[in-house]
Backbone as a ProteinNet text record, in pm:
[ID]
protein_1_A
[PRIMARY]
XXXXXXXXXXXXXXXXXXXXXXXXXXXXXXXXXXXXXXXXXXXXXXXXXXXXXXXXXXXXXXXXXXXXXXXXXXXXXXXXXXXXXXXXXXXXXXXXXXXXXXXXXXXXXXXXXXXXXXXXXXXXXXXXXXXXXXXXXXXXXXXXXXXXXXXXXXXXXXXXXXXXXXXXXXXXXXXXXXXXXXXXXXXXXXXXXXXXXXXXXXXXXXXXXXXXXXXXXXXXXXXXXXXXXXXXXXXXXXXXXXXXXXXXXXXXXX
[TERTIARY]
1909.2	1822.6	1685.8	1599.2	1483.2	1429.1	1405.6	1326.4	1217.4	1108.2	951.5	951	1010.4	1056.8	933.9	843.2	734.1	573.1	614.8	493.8	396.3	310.1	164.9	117.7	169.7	91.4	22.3	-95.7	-193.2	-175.1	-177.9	-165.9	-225.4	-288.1	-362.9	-321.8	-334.9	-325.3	-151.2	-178.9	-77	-18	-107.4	-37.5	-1.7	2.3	89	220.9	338.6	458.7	461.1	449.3	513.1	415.9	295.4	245.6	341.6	349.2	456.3	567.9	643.3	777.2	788.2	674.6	686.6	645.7	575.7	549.6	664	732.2	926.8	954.2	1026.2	1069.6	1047.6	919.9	893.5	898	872.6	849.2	1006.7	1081	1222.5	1264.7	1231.7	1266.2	1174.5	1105.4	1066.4	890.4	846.6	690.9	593.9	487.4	397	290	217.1	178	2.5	-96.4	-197.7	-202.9	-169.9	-178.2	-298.1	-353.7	-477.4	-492.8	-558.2	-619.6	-742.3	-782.6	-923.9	-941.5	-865.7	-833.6	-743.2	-827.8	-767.8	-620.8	-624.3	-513.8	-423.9	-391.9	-230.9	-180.4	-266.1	-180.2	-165.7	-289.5	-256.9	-115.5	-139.5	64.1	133.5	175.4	200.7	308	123.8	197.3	247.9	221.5	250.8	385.4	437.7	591.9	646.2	611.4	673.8	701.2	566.2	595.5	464.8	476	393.7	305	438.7	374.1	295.8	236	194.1	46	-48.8	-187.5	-259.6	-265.3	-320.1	-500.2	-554.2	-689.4	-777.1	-879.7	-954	-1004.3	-981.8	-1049.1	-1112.1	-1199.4	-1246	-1242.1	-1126	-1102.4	-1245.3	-1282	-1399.4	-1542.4	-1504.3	-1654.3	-1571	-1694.2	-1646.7	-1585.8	-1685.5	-1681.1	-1533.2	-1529.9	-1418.6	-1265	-1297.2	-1158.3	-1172.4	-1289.5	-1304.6	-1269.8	-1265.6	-1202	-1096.1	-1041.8	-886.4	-852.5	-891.2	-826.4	-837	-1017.1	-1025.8	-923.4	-882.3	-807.8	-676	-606.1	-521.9	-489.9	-601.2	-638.6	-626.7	-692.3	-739.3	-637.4	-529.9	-428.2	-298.1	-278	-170.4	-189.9	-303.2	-325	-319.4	-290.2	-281.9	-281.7	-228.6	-209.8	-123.5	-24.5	101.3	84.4	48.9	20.6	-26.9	-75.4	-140.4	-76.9	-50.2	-26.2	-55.3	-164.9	-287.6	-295.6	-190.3	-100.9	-196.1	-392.9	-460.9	-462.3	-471.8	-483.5	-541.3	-610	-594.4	-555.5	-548.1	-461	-610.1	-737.9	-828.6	-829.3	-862.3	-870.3	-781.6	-696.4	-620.5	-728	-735.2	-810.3	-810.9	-870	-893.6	-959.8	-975.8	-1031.1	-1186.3	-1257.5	-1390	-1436.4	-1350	-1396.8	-1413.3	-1411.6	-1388.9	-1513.7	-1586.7	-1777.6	-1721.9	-1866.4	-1862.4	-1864.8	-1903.4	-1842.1	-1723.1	-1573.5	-1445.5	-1388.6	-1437.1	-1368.8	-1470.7	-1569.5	-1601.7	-1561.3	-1520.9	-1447.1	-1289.7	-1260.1	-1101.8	-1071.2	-1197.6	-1176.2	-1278.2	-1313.4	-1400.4	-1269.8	-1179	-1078.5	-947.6	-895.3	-794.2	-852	-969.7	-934	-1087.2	-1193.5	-1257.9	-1183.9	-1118.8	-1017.7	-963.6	-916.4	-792.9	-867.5	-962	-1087.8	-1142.9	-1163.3	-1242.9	-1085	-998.1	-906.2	-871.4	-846.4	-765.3	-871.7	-1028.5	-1144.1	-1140.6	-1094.4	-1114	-976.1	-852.7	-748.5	-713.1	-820.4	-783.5	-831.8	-913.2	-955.5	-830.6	-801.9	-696.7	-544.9	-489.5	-405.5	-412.5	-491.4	-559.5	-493.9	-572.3	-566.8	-382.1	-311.2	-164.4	-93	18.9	69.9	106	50	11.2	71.9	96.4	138.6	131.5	130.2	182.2	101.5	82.1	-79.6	32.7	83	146	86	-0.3	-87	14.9	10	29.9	-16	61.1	-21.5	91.6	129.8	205.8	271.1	371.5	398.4	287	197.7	74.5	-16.7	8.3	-34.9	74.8	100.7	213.7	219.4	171	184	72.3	57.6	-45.1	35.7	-91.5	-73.9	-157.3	-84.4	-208.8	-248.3	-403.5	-492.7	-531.8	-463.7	-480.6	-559.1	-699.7	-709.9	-753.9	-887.5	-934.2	-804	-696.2	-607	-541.7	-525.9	-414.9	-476.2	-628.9	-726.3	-710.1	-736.3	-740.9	-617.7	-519.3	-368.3	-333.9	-390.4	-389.6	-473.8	-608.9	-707.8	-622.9	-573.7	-523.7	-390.5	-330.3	-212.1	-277.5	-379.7	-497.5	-537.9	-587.3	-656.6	-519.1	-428.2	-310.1	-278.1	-262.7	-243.1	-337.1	-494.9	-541.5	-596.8	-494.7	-510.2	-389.4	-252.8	-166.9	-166.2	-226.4	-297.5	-351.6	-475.6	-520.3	-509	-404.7	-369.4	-286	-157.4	-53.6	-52.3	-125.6	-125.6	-193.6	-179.9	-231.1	-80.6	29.3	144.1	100.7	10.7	6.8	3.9	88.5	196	112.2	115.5	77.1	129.9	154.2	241.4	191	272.5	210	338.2	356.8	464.7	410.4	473.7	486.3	591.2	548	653.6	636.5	742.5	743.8	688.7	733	712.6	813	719.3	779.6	771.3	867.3	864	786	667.9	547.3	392.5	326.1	222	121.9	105.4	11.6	107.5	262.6	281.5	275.1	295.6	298.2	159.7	69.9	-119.4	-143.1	-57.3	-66.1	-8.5	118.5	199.3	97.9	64.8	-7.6	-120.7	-214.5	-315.6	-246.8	-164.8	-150	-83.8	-70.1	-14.1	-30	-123.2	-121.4	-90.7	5.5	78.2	223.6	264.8	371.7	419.4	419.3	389.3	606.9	656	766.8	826.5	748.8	779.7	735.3	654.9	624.3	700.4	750.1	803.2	957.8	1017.5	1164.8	1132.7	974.7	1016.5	940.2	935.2	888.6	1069.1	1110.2	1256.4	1334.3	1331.1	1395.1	1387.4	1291.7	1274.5	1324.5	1353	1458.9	1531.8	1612.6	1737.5	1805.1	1809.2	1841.8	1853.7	1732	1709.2	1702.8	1613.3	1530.6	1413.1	1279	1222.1	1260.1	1144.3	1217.2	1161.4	1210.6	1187.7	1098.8	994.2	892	1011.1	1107.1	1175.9	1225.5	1264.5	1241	1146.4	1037.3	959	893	917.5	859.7	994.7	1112.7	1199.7	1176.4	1116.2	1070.3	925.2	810.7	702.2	765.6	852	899	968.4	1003.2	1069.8	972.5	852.9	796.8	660.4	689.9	621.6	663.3	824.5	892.1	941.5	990.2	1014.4	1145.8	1229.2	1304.1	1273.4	1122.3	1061.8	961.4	1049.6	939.8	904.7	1006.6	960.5	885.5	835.3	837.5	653.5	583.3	440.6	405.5	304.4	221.3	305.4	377.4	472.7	430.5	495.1	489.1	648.8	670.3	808.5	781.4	888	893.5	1011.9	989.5	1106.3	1048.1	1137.4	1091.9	1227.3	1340.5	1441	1490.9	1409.3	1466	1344	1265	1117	1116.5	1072	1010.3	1105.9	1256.2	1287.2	1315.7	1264	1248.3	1160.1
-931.9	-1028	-1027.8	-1144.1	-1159.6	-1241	-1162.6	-1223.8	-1255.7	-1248	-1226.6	-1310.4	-1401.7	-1437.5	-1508.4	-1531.9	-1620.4	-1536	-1483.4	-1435.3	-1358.7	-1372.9	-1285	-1206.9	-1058.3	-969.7	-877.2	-840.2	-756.5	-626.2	-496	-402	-290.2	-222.7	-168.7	-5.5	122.2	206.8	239.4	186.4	188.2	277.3	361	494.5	617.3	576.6	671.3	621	681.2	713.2	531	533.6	417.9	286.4	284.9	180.6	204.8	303.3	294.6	245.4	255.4	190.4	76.6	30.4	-126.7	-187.3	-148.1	-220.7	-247.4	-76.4	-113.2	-208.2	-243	-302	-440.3	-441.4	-597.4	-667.2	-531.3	-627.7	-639.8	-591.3	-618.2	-718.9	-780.9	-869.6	-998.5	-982.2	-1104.5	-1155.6	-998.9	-1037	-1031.9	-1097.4	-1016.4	-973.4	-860	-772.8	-704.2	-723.9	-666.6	-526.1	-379.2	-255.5	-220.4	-167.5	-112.2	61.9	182	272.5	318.1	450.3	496.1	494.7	562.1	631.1	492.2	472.1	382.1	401.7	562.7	581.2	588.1	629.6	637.9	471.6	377.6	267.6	192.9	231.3	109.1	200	329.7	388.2	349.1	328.8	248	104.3	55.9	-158.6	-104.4	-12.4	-44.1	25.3	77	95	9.5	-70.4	-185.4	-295.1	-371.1	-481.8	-566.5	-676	-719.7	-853.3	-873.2	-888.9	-814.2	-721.5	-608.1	-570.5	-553.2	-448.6	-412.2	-316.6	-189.3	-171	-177.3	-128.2	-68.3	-19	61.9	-28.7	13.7	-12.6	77.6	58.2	144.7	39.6	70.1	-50.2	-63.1	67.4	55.8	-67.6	-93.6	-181.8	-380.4	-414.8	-571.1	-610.9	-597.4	-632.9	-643.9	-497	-437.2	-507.6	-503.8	-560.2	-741	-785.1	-960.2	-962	-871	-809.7	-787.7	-746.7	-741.2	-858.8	-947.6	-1072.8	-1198.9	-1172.1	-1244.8	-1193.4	-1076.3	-969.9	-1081.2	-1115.7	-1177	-1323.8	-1351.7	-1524.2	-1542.5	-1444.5	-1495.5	-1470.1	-1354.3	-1334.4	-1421.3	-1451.2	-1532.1	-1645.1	-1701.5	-1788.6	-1829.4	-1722.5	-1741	-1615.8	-1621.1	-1520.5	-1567.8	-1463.9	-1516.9	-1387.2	-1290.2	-1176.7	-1039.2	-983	-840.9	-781.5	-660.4	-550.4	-419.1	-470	-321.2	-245.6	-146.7	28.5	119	138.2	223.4	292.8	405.3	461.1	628.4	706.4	875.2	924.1	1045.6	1116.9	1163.8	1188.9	1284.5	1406.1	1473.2	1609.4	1682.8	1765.8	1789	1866.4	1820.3	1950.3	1897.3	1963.9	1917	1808.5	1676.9	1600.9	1614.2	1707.8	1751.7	1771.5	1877	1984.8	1838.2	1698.7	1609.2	1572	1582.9	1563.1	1401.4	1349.7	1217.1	1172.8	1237.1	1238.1	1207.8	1290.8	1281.5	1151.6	1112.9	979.2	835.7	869.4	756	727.1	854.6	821.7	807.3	844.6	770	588	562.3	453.3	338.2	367.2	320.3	294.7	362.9	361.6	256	344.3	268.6	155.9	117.6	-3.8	-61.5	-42.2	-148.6	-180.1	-114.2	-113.2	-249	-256	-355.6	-467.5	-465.4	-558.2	-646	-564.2	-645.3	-693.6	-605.1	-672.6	-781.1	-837.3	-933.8	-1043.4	-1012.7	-1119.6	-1145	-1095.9	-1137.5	-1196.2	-1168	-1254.5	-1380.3	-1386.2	-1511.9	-1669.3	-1669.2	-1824.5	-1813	-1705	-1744.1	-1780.6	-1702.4	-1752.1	-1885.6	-1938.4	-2089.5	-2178.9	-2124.6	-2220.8	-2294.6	-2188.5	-2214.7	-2271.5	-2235	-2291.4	-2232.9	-2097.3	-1939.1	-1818.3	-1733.1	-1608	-1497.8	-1407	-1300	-1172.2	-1099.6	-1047.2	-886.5	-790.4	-654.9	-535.7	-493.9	-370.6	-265.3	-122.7	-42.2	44.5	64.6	139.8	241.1	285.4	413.3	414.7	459.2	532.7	560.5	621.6	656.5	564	440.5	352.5	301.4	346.8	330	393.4	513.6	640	733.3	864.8	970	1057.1	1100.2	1284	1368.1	1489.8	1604.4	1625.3	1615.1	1644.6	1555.2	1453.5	1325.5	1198.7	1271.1	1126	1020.5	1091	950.2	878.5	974.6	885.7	799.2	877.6	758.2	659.2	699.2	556.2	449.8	516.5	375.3	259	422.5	320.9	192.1	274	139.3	32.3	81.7	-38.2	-154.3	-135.2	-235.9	-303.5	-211.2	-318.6	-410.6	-365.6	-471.7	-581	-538.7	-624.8	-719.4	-683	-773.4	-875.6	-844.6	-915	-1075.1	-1040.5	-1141.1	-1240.2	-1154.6	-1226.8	-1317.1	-1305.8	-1385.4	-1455.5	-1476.7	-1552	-1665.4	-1647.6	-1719	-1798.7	-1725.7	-1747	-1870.8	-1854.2	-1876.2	-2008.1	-2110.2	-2277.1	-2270.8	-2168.9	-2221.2	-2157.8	-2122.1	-2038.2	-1904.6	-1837.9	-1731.8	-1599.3	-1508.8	-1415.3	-1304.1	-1233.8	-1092.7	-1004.4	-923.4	-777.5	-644.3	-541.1	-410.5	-331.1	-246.4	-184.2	-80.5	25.5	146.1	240.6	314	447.6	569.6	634.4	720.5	826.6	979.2	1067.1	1061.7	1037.5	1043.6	1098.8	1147.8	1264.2	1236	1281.4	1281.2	1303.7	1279.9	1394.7	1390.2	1259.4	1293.7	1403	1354.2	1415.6	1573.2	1597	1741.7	1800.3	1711.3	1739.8	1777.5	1683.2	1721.5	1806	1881.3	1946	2119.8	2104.6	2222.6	2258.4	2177.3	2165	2190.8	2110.5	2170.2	2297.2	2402.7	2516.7	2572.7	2599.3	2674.7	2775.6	2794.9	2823.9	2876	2789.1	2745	2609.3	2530.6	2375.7	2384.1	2427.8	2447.5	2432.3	2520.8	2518.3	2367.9	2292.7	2188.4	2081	2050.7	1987.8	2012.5	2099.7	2131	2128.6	2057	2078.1	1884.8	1858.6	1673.9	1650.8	1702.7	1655.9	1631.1	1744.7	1812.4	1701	1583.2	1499	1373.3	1378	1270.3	1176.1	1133	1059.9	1072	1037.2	1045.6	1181.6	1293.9	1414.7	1436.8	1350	1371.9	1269.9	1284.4	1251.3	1102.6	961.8	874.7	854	782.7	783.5	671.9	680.5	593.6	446.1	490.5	371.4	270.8	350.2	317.6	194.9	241.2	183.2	101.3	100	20.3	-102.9	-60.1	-237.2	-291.9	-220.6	-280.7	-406.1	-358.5	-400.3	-515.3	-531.7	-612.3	-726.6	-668.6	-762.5	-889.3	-801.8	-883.6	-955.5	-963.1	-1011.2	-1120.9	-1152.4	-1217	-1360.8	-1447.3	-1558.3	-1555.7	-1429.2	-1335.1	-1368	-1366.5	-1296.1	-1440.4	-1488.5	-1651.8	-1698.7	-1652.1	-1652.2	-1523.4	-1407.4	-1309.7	-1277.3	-1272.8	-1247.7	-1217.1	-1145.2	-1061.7	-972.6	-911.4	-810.4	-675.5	-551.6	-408.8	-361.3	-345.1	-321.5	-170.4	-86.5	50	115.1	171.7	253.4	400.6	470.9	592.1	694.6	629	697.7	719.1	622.1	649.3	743.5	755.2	862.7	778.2	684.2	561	550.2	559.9	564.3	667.3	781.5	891.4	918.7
-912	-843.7	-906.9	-943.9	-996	-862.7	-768.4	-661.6	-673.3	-789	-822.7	-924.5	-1031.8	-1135.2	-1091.1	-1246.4	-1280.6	-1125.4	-1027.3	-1001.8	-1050.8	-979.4	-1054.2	-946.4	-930	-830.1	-909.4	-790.8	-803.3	-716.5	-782.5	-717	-719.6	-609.3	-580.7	-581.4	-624.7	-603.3	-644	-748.4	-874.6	-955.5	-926.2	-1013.6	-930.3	-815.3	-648	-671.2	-660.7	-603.1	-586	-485.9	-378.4	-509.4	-494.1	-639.7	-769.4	-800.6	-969.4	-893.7	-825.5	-821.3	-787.2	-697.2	-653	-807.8	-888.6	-1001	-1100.6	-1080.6	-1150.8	-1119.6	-1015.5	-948.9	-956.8	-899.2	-946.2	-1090.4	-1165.5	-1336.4	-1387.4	-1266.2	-1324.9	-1275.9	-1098.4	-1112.1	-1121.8	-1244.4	-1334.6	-1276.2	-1219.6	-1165.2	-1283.5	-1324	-1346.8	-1307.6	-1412.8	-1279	-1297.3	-1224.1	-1274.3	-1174.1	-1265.2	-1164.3	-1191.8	-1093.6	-1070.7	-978.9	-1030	-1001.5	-999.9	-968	-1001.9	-1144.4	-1194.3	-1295	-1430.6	-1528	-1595.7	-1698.5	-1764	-1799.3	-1750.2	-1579.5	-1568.6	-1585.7	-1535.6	-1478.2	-1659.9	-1702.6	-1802.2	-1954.9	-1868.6	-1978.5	-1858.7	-1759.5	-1643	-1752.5	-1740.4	-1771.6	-1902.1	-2036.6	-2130.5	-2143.4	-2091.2	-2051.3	-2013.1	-1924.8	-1850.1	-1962.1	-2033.5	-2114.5	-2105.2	-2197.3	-2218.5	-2079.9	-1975	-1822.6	-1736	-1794.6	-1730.8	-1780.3	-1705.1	-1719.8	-1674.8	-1681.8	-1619	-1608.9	-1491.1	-1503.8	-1394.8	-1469.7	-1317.5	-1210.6	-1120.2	-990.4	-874.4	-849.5	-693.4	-586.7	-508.8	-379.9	-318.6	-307	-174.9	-233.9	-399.8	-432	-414.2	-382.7	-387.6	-532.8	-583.8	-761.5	-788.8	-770.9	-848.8	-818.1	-676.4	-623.7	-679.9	-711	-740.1	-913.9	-971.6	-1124.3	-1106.2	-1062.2	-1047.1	-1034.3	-955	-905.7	-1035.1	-1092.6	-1228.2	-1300.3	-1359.1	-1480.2	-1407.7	-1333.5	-1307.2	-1377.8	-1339.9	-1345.3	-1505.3	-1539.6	-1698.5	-1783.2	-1748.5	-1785.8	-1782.5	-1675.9	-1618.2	-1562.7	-1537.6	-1460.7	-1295.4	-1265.3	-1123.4	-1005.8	-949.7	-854.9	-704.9	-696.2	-639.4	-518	-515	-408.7	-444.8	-328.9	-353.5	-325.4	-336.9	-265.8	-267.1	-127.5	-135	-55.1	-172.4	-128.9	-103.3	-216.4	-223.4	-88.7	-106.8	37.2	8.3	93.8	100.6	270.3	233.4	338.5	402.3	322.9	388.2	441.8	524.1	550.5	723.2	705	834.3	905.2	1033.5	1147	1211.8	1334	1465.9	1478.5	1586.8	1576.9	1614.8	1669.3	1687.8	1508.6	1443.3	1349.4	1197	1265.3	1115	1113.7	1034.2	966.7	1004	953.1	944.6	802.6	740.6	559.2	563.2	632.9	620.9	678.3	792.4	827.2	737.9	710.9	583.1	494.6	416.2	340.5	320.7	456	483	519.2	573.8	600.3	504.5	401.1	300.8	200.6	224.1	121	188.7	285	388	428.9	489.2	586.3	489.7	476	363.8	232.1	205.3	45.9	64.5	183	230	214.8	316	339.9	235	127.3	23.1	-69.9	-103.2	-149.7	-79.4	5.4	115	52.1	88.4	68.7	-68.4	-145.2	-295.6	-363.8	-290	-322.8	-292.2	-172.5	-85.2	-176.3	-247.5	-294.4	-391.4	-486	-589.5	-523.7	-403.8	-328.9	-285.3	-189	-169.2	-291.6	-452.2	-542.6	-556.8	-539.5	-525.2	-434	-357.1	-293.1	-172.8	-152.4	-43	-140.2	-48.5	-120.5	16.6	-78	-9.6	5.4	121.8	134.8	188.6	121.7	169.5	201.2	298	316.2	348.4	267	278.1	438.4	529.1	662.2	669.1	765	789.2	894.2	959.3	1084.3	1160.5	1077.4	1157.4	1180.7	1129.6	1217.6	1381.8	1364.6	1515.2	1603.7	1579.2	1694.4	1643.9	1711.5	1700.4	1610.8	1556.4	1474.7	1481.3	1563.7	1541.2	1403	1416	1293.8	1203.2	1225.3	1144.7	1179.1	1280.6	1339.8	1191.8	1165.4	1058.7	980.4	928.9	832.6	969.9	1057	1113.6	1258.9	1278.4	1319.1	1187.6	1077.5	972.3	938	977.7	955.6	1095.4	1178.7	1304	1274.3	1216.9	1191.1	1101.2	994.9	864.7	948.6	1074.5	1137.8	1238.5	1295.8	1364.3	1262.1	1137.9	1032.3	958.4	921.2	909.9	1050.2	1173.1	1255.9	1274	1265.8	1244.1	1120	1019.1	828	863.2	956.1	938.9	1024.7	1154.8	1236.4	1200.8	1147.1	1038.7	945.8	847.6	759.3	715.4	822.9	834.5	797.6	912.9	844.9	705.8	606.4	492.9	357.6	426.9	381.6	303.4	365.1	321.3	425.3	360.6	490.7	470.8	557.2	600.6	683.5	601.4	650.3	625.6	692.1	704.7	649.3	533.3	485.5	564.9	632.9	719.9	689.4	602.8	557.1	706.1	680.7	771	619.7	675.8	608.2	447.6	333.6	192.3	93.3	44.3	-67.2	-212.6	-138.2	-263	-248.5	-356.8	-326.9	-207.8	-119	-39.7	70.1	99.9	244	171.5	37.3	-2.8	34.6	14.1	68.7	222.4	259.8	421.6	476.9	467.3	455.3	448.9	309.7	293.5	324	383.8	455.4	593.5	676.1	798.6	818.1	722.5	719.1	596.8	511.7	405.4	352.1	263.6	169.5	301	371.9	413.6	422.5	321.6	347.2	379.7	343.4	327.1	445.1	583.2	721	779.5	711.4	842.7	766.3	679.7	558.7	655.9	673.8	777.3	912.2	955.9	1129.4	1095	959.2	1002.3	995	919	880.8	949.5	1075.1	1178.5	1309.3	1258.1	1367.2	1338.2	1208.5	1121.8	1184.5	1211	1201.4	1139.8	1004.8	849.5	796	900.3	787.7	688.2	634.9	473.3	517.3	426.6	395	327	306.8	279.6	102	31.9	-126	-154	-269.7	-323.3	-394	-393.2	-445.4	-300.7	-194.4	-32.5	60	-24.1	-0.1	-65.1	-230.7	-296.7	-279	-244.8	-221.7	-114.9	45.3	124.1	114.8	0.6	-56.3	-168.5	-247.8	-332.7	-215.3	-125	-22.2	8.2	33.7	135.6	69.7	-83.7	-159.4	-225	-203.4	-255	-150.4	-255.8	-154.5	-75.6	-79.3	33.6	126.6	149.7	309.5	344.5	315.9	353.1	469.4	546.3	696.2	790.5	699.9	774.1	784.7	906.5	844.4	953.4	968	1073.9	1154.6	1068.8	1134.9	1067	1135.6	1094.5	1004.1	878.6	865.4	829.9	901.8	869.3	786	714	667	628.6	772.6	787.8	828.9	768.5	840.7	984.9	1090.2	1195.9	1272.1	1245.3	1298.4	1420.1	1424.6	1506.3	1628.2	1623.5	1691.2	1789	1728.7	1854.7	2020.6
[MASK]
++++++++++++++++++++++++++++++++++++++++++++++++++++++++++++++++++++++++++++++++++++++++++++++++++++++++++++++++++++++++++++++++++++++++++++++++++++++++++++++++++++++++++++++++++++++++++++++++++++++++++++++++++++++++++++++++++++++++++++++++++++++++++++++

């Protein structure tokens, strides 16, 4: 299936797990693709693996600019722009919810929910110029429910399913969709961060009591979630917008 054939997405936090595979994925079926990180080398050996639909460059979600460069780096390349999908995200710091500075939730939500913010505001005239598109925010499980120790990451993950709700509201009489991809717990490096932070140097024990609450009993895969994100970027999902889609193995339903 070339569900993406002739699109032009932009992607955010590109060189994470769940960003490298949605970028597979899509450049296979026939997207192209502007990936974006902090960090300019992973993404741009990233696109140049992929092919010549593909390139790679720095970004810091949290600046306007940066995210309105990405969206030009699109334009000038390809001519257009067909959807985002803005995965950037951090886990921030585990503790009690008293013991979190105000340093720690700034910069969780400077990243998580302004990241989103300025990406969304800077895709939107090149979307417009077309015919709509497709707007995919990365949020979590933890935007759905509570976690001990997690408030800032998972206040921010509720904020971006609040902030999707009224982008597709909005949006909608202009055909452009908005959704919230929601992983449960996935095998890779942030839940390994959290993991060992909420129990250090036993990450091993809380890693078999998230599992233990499974459905599935495993953890879910960056390829998991990057076909749920290719889904809903694609003209697959043409009817689907201002919704939460989860793939978490069954967590949710406990």
């Amino acid at each position: 299936m070339r569900g993406l054939e002739g699109k032009v997405i932009a992607i955010t936090g590109g060189a994470g797990g769940i960003g490298e595979c949605t970028a597979r994925i899509a450049y296979e079926q026939g997207a192209s693709l502007v990936i974006t990180d902090r960090e300019t080398g992973p993404v741009e050996a990233i696109a140049r693996s992929l092919g010549e639909r593909a390139i790679g460059m720095a970004v810091d979600v949290t600046q306007r600019k940066d995210n309105e460069r990405m969206v030009a780096a699109a334009l000038e390349r390809f001519g257009r722009l067909d959807g985002v999908f803005l995965n950037a995200g951090i886990e921030g710091e585990v503790g009690p919810f008293e013991s979190r500075s105000d340093a720690a939730w700034e910069k969780v939500f400077a990243v998580n929910v302004q990241g989103v913010r300025l990406g969304a505001e800077a895709a939107l005239p090149a979307l417009r110029r077309g015919s709509g598109g497709s707007i995919v925010i990365t949020s979590s499980v933890a935007g759905l429910r509570g976690a001990v120790g997690l408030s800032p990451y998972v206040s921010s993950k509720h904020a971006v399913v609040g902030m999707m709700k009224c982008l597709a509201a909005e949006l909608g009489p202009e055909n452009i969709r908005v959704n919230t991809l929601n992983p449960g717990p996935v095998a890779n490096r942030m839940m390994q961060s959290i993991e060992e932070q909420a129990k250090p140097g036993h990450a091993d024990e809380v890693h078999q009591a998230f599992e233990a609450r499974i459905p599935l009993g495993r953890y879910v895969s960056n390829e998991e979630c990057a076909g749920m994100a290719v889904f809903l970027l694609s003209d697959a999902a043409s009817g689907c917008t201002g919704n939460t889609y989860v793939v978490d193995g069954g967590l949710c339903s406990q």
